[in-house]
C-alpha positions in Angstrom: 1.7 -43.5 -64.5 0.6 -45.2 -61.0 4.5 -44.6 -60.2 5.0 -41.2 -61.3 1.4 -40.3 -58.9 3.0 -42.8 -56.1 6.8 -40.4 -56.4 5.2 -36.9 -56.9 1.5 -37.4 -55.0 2.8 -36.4 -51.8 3.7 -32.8 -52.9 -0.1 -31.9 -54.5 -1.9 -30.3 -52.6 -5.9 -29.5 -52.3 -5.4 -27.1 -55.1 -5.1 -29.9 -57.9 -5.3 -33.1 -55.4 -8.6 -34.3 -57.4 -6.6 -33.6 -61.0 -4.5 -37.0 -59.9 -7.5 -38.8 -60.8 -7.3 -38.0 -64.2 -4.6 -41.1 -64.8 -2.2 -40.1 -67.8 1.2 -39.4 -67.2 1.3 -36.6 -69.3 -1.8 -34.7 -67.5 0.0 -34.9 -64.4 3.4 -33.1 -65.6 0.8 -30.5 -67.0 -0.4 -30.4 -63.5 3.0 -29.8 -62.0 3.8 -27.2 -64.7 0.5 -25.1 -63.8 1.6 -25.6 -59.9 5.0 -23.9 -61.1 3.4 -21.6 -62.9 0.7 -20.5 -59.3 3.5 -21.3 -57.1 6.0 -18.8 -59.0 3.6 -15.9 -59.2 2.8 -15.8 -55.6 6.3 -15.4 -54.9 6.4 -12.7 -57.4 3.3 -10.9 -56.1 5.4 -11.0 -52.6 8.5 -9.2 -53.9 10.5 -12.5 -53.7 13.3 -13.2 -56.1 12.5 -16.1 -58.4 11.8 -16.3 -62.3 9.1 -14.9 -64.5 6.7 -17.3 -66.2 6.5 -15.6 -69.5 5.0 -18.7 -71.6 3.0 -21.9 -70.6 1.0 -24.2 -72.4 0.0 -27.5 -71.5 2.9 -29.2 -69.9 5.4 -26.7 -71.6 6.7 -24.1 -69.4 9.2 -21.0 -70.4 10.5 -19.2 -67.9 12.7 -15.4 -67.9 16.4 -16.2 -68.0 18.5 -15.5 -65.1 21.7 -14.8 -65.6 24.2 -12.5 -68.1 25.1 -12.5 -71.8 24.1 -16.1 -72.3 25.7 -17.3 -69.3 23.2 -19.0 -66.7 23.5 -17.5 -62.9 25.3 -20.1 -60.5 23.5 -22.1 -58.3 24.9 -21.8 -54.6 26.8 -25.5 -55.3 28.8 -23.4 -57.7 29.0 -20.3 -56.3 32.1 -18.7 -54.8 31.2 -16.3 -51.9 33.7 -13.5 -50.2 32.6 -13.6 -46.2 30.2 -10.3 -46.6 28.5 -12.4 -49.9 28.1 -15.3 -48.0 26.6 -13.5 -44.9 24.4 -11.2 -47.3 22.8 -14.5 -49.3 22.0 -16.1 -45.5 20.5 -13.3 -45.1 18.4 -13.4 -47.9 17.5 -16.6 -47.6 15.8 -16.8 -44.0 13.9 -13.3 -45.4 12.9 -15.4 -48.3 11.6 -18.5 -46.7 10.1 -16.2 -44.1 8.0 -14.4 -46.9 7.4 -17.5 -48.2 5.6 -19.1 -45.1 3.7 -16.2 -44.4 2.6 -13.7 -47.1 2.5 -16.8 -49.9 1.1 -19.4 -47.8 3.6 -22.1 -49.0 6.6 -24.1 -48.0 9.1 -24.7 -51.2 9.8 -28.1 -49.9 12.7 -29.2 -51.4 15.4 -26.5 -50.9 19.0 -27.3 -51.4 22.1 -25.5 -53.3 21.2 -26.8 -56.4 18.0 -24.8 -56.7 18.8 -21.4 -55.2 20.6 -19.3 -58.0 23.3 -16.2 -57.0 23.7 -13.2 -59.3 24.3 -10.1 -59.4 24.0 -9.9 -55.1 20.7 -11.2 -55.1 19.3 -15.0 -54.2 16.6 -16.2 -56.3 14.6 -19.1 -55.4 13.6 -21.5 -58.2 11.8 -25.1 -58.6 8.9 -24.5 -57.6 6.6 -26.9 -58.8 7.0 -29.4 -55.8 5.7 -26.5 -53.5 2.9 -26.7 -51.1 0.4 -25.0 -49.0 1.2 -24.2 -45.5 -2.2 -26.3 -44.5 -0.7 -29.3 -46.5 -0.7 -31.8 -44.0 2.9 -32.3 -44.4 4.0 -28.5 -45.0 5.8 -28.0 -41.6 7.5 -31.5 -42.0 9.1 -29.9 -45.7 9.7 -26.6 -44.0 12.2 -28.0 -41.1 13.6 -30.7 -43.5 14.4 -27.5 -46.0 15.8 -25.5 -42.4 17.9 -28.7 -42.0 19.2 -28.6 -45.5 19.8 -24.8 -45.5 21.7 -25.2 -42.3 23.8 -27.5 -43.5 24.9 -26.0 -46.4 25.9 -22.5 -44.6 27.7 -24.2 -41.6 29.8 -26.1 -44.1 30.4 -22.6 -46.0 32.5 -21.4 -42.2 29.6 -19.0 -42.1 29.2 -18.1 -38.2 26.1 -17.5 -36.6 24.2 -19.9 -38.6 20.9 -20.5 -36.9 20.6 -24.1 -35.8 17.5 -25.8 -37.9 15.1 -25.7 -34.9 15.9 -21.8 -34.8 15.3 -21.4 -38.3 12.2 -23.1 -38.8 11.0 -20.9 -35.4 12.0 -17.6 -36.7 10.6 -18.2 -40.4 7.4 -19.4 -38.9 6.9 -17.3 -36.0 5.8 -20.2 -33.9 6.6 -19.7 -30.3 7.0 -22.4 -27.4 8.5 -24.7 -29.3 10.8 -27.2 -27.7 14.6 -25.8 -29.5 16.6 -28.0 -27.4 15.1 -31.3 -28.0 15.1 -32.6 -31.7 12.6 -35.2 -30.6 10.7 -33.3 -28.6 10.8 -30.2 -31.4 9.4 -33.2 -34.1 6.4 -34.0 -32.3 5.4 -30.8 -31.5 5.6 -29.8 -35.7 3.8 -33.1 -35.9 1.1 -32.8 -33.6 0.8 -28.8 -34.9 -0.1 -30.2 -38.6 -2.5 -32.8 -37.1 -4.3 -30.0 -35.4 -4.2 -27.7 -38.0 -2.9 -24.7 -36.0 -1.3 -22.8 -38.2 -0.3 -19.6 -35.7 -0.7 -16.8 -38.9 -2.7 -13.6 -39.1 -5.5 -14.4 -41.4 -8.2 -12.2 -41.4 -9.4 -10.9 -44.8 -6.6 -12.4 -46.9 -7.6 -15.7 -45.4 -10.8 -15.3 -47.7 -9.4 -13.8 -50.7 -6.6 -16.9 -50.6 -9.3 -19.5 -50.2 -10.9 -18.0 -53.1 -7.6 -17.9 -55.5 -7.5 -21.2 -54.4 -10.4 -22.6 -55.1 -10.5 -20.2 -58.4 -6.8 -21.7 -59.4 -8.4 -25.3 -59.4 -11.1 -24.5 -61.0 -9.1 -23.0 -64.0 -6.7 -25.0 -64.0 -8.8 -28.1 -64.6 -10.7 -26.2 -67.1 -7.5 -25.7 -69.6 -6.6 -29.1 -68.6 -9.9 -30.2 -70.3 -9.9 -27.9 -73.1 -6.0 -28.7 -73.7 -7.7 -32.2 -74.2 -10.5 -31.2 -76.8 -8.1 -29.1 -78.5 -5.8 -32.9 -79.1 -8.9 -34.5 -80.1 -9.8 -31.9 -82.8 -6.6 -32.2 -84.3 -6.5 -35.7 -84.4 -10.1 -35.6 -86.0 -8.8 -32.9 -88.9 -5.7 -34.9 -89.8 -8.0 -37.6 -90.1 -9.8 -35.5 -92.0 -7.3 -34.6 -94.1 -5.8 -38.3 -95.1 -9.3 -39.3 -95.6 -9.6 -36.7 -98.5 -5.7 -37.2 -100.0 -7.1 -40.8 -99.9 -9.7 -40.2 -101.9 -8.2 -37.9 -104.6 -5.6 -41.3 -105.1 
């Protein structure tokens, strides 16, 4: 399991960071499943497209279907766009991210055409689990590396007036000042903003209320974590149980 924490440690954040303790491979996939299951509804509560959790249970996670008659909805590597589709799910996209960053608090960190599904018109985002706060200390690093990726893909699509990744990550964020026409230069300043913790985002009032669902989130989730655990152990103890007495009637 040391691997598994090594590979996926870098994307929990202080939400569950103290849950990596707990050692088992299997209570950390629960863990990622429960961070699909927050990360999910947040973008839900903010009117962006992505799935419905509708069932979850320890490490299990079901999730509404997207998609027509039994037939999944494409992801963009599949999709085939006309120019006014491709234009409208560019479009959609820098909204999304942009709702993302700023009314969820979180960066989806590993965006690509594989996990961003077209139907019907409409973008959804999915995968969420690997998802982290904006004041994860490597949040703005995952945002311009998902810019860079986004980019990418759209360019290579003929789509014109595709932002350049510096561009992007500056109009999702809002962050002004930033060096556009120097890669280099544009990398330290991201770095030296996540050092510094200056996260340029209206707070206020939801500040609190977040820092509570946050800190409420953990909470929970480590206690169904533990209770997921006593529920094993009383099974285990009435099967036991239970051979003991067929046992005894032989």
């Amino acid at each position: 399991s040391s691997g598994i924490n090594a590979e996926y440690g870098d994307y929990i954040d202080k939400r569950h960071a103290n849950l990596l303790t707990m050692g088992s491979t299997k209570k950390l996939i629960e863990v990622w499943a429960m961070k699909e299951v927050y990360n999910l509804n947040r973008l839900r509560r903010a009117g962006v497209m992505c799935p419905e959790v509708v069932a979850h249970r320890k490490q299990l996670l079901l999730l509404s279907f997207i998609g027509s008659k039994g037939v999944p909805a494409m992801t963009l590597k599949e999709a085939v766009f006309s120019r006014d589709q491709l234009k409208s799910a560019y479009e959609q996209l820098l909204a999304g991210m942009k709702t993302i960053f700023t009314k969820c608090k979180l960066v989806h960190a590993d965006l690509s055409a594989y996990n961003l599904l077209w139907f019907n018109g409409a973008l959804y985002f999915i995968d969420l689990s690997q998802g982290v706060l904006t004041d994860h200390p490597s949040a703005l690093t995952y945002l311009y590396r998902d810019c860079v990726a986004m980019h990418g893909y759209f360019e290579a699509r003929g789509l014109k007036g595709v932002l350049d990744p510096r561009r992007m990550f500056a109009e999702i964020t809002g962050f002004e000042d930033l060096p556009l026409s120097d890669e280099t230069a544009f990398v330290t300043q991201i770095e030296h903003i996540q050092r510094q913790e200056v996260m340029n985002f209206k707070h206020g009032k939801e500040s609190s209320d977040y820092a509570f669902e946050s800190c409420f989130n953990e909470s929970r989730l480590l206690h169904e974590i533990t209770s997921s655990e006593e529920e094993e152990e009383e099974e285990e103890e009435e099967e036991e149980e239970d051979e003991e007495e067929e046992d005894e009637k032989e």
